[in-house]
C-alpha positions in Angstrom: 41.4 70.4 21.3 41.1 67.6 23.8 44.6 66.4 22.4 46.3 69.9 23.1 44.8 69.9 26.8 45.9 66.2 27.8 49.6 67.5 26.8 49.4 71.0 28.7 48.7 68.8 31.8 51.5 66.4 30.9 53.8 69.4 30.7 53.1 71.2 33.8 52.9 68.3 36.0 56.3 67.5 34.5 57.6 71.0 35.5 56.0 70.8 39.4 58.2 67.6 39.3 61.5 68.9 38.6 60.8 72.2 40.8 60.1 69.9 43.8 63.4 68.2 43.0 65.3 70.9 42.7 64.1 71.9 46.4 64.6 68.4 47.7 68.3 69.0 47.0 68.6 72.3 48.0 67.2 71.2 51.3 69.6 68.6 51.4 72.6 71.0 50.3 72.0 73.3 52.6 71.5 70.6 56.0 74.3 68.5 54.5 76.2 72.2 54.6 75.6 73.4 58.1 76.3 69.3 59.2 79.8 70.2 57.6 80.2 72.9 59.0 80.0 70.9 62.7 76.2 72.7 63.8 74.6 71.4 66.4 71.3 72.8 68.2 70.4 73.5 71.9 67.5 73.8 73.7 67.0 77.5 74.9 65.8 76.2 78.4 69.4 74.1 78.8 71.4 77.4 78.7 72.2 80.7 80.7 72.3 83.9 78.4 73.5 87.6 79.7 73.7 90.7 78.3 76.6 92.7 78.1 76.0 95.4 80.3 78.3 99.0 80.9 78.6 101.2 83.7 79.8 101.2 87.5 81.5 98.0 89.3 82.7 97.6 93.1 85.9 95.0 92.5 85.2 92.9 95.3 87.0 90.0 97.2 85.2 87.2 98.8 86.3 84.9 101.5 84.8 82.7 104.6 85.5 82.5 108.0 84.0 82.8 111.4 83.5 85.3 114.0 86.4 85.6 117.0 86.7 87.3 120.0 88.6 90.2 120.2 89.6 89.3 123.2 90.2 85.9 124.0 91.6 84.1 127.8 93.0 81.0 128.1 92.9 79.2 131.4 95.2 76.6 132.3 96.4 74.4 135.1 99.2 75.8 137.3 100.0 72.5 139.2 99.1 68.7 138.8 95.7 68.0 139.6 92.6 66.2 139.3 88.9 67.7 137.7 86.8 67.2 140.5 83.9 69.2 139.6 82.9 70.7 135.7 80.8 73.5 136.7 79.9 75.4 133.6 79.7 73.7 129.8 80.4 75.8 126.5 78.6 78.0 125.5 78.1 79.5 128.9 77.7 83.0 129.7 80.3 83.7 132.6 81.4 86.9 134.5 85.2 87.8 135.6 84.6 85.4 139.0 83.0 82.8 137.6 84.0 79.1 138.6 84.2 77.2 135.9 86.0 73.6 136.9 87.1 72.4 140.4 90.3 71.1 140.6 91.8 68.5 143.4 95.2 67.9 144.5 95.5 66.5 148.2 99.6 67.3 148.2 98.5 71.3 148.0 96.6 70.9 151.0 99.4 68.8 153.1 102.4 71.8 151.8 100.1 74.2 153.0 99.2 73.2 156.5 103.4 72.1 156.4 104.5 75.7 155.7 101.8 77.3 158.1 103.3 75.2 160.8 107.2 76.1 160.4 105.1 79.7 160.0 104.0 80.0 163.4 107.4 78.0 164.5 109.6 81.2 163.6 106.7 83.4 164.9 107.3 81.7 168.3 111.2 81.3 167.9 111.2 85.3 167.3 109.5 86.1 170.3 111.6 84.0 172.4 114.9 86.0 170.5 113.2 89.4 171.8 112.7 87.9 175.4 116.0 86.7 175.4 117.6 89.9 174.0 115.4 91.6 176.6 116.9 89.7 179.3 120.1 90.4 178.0 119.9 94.3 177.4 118.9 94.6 180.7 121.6 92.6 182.6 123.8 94.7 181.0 122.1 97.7 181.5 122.8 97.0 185.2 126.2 96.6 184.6 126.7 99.7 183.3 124.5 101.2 186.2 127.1 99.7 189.1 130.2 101.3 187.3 128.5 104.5 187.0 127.7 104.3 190.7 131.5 103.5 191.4 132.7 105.8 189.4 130.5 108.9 190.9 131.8 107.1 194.2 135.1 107.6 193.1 134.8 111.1 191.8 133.6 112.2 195.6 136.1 110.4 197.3 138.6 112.0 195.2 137.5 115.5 195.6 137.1 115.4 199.0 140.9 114.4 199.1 142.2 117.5 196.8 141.7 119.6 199.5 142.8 117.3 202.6 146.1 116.6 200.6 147.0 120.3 201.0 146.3 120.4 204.2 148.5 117.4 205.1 145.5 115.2 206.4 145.6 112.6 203.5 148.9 111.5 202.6 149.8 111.9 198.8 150.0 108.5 198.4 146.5 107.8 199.3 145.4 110.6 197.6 147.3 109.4 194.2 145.5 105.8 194.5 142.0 107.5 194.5 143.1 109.4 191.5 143.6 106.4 189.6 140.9 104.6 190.8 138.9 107.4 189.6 140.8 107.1 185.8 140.2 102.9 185.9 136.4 103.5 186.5 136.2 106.0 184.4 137.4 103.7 181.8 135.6 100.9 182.5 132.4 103.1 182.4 132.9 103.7 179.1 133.5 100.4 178.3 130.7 99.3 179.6 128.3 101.4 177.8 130.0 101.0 174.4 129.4 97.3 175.0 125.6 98.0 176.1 125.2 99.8 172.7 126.8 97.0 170.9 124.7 94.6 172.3 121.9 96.8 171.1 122.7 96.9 167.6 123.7 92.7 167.8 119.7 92.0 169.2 118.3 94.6 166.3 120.0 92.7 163.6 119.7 89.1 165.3 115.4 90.1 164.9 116.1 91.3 161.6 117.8 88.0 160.3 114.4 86.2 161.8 112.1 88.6 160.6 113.5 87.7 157.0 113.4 83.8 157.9 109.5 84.9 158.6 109.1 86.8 155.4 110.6 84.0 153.2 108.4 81.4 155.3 105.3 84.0 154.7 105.8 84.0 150.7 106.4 80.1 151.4 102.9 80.5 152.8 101.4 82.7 150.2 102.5 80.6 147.4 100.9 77.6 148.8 97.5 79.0 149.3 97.6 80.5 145.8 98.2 76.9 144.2 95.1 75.8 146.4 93.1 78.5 145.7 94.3 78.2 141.6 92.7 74.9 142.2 89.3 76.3 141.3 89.5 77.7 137.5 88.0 81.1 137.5 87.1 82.5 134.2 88.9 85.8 134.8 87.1 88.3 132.2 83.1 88.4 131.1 82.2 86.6 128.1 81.2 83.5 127.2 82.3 79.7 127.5 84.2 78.9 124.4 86.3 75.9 124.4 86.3 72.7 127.6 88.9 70.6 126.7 88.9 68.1 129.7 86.5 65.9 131.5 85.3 65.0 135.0 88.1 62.9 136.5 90.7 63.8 134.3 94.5 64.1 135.3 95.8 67.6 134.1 99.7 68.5 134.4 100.8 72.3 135.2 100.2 74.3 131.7 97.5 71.7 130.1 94.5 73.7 128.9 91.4 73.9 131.1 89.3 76.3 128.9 89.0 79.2 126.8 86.8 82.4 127.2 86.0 84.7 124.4 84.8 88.0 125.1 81.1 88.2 123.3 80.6 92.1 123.3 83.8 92.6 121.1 84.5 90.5 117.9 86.4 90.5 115.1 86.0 88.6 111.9 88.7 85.9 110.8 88.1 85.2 106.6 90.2 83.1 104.9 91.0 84.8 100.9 92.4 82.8 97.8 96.3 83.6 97.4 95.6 85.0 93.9 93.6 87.4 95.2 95.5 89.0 98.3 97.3 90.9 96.6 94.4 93.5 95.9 93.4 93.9 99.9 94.5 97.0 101.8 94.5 97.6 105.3 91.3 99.8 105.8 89.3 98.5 103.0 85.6 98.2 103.8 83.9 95.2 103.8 80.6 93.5 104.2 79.6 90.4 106.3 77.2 88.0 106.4 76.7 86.5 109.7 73.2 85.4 108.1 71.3 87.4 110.9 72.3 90.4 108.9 75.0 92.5 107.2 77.5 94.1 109.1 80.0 96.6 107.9 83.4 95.8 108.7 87.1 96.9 107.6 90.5 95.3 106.4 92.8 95.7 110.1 95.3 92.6 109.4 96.7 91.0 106.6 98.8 87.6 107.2 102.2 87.1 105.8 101.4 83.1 105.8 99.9 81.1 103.2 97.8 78.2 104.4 96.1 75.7 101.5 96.5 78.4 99.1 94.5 81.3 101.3 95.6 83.7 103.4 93.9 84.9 106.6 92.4 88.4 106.7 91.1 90.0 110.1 88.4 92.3 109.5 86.9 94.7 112.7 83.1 94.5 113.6 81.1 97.3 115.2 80.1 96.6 118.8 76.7 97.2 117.4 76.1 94.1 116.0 72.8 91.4 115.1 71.0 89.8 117.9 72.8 85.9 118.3 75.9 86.8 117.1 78.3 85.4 119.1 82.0 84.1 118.5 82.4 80.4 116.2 79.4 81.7 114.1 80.7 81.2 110.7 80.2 83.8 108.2 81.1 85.2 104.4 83.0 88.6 103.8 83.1 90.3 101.0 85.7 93.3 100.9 85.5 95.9 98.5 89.1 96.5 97.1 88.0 98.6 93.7 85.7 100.7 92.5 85.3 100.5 88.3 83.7 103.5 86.4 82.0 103.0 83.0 83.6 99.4 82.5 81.9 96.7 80.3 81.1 93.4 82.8 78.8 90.9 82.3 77.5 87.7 85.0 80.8 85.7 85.3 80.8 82.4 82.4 80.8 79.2 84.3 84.9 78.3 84.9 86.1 81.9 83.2 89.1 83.1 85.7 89.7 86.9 86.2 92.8 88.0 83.5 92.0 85.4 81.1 90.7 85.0 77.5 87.5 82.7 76.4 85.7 81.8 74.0 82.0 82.0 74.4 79.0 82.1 72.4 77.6 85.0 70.6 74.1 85.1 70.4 72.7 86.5 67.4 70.0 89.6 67.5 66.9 86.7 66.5 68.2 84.7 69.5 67.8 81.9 66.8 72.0 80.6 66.4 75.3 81.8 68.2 78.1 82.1 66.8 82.3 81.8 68.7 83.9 85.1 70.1 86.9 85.4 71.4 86.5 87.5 74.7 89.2 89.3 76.8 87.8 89.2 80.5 89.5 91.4 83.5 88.9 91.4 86.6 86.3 90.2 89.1 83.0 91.5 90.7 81.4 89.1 93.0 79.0 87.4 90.5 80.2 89.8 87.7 83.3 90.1 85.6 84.9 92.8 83.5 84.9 92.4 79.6 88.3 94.5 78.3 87.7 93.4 74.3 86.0 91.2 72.3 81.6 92.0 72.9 79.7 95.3 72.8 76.9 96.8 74.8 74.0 95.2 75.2 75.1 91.9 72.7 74.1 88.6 74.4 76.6 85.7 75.4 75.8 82.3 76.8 77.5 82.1 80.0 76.6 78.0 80.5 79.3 75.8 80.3 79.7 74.5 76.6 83.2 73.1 76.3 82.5 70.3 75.1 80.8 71.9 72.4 83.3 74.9 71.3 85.9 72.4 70.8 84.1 71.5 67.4 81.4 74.3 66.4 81.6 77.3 66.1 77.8 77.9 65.3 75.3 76.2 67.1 71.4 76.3 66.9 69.1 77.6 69.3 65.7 76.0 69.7 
């Protein structure tokens, strides 16, 4: 009996040792399989996973900028000058009158008191043209009163010698001489006042010809205390300080910029939008900004036909009700809603995934244990989201990390 027992024990332990080597291999098989097959692990904590989700999503376009006035003033030198005095710096609020920078130029000063002079020169030169005309216009005035008195005097003469002729008294001769004496006055009585009203209308137009010397001298005039009075740089609208380009001391030519002011209770927004994604704005879109004192809504007024770096600028119109400290240069984010999706799958956009493309990502499995490659069809873009047109379900689970480097050779991976 002891015999039998010693070689029961001898055969089970024999059998425990080739069950325990059959695992050992199978162990082996199976690690040396999945090692083959290129399976690697991860830890959970290293990677991003979303689920596929379904239902409503606002297309949307994003874009930065900054905050503009709507309506904006340049000032600018009219003549050559000097900055003698910087009275306001940027940032400034200013009213329509407000003096911003003093200007100097000494020549403005000299051609105005030069033109004022020549001024009052005419001024005195007409006045001594009326007293001459005056003097004139009378002299002949008198004329014309002598041969009018000579030719009344004539007139009597010659009718008191109609009737003495008949009666023989006056001899015809005599009486033929007053008659034409009569005539030649009569004449020269005319001529005298046609040249009286001549004379007239030669003194009107002589005052008229120096009354337009005094007008050209008076613009002459004008124009020069405009330049002087240009010299001090008046802001012109209310609104705020935005731009001082020049400094105390500075030598400006006519046309140079002196400043800029931006009106503060009208803005618009200026966002600059990726080329690829222009082509889906409207004018009148809504859209949303972020002026990080709030959200303001705003919608799609211009569109520009340029393309700068690959964006394109997009001015977007902002309620006059707006967020305390907003003011023009403040720079903000837009986003402007293009599309609205119904019952669309989307999921959190993958790390480097474009709208329109096709991707593969991980698959993770229900256990959240391994993934496995899918090949998945994406469409188009929601802000932080993306559309998913083929290739995952509702509610699966991708990783949305950035695994290229492992895709390229697995496509299974381990999830610890």
């Amino acid at each position: 009996m002891d015999i039998v027992k010693t070689k029961v024990v001898k055969q089970l332990s024999l059998w425990h040792k080739l069950v325990l080597l059959l695992a050992v291999i199978l162990i082996v098989g199976v690690i040396y399989q999945r090692n083959s097959q290129g399976s690697v692990s991860v830890s959970r904590s290293n990677i991003i996973i979303s689920d596929v989700r379904q239902g409503a999503l606002s297309i949307t376009v994003t874009g930065y900028g900054e905050l503009k006035s709507a309506q904006q003033q340049l000032l600018t030198a009219k003549t050559p000058a000097t900055v003698k005095a910087i009275l306001l710096k940027p940032g400034a609020i200013v009213s329509s009158d407000s003096v911003i920078v003093q200007l100097a130029n000494p020549a403005l000063e000299q051609q105005l008191e030069s033109a004022q002079q020549e001024l009052n020169k005419l001024n005195a030169n007409l006045r001594q043209l009326r007293l001459n005309n005056t003097r004139e216009q009378l002299n002949e005035l008198s004329h014309v009163a002598q041969n009018h008195a000579a030719y009344e005097n004539a007139k009597l003469k010659l009718k008191a010698e109609t009737s003495l002729v008949e009666q023989g008294i006056v001899s015809t001769l005599n009486y033929q001489r007053s008659r034409l004496d009569e005539q030649q006055l009569s004449k020269q009585l005319a001529i005298a006042k046609q040249r009286a009203e001549q004379l007239k209308a030669v003194h009107i137009e002589s005052e008229n010809i120096q009354l337009e010397q005094i007008k050209q001298q008076q613009g002459v005039v004008a124009m020069a205390q405009t330049q002087l009075a240009n010299l001090s740089v008046v802001a012109g609208i209310d609104g705020v300080l935005q731009r001082l380009p020049v400094e105390l001391g500075q030598s400006v030519n006519a046309g140079q910029e002196i400043a800029l002011i931006g009106s503060v209770d009208s803005l618009i927004a200026i966002i600059q939008v990726p080329q690829n994604q222009v082509d889906d704005i409207r004018l009148g879109q809504l859209a949303h900004v972020d002026t990080r004192r709030g959200i303001v809504k705003a919608r799609v007024v211009r569109i520009s036909p340029v393309v700068v770096n690959n964006t394109v600028e997009v001015e977007l119109s902002l309620p006059k009700e707006l967020p305390e400290n907003v003011r023009p240069q403040l720079t903000v984010d837009a986003n402007i809603n293009v599309a609205q999706l119904k019952n669309v799958a989307y999921i959190e956009r993958p790390a480097n995934v474009k709208p329109h493309s096709v991707r593969d990502l991980y698959q993770v499995n229900s256990q959240q244990q391994s993934a496995h490659l899918v090949d998945i069809k994406f469409g188009r873009e929601a802000g932080r989201f993306i559309e998913i047109l083929s290739g995952a379900q509702l509610e699966q689970q991708l990783i949305i990390s950035d695994l290229t480097n492992l895709t390229r050779s697995n496509s299974e991976i381990l999830i610890n």
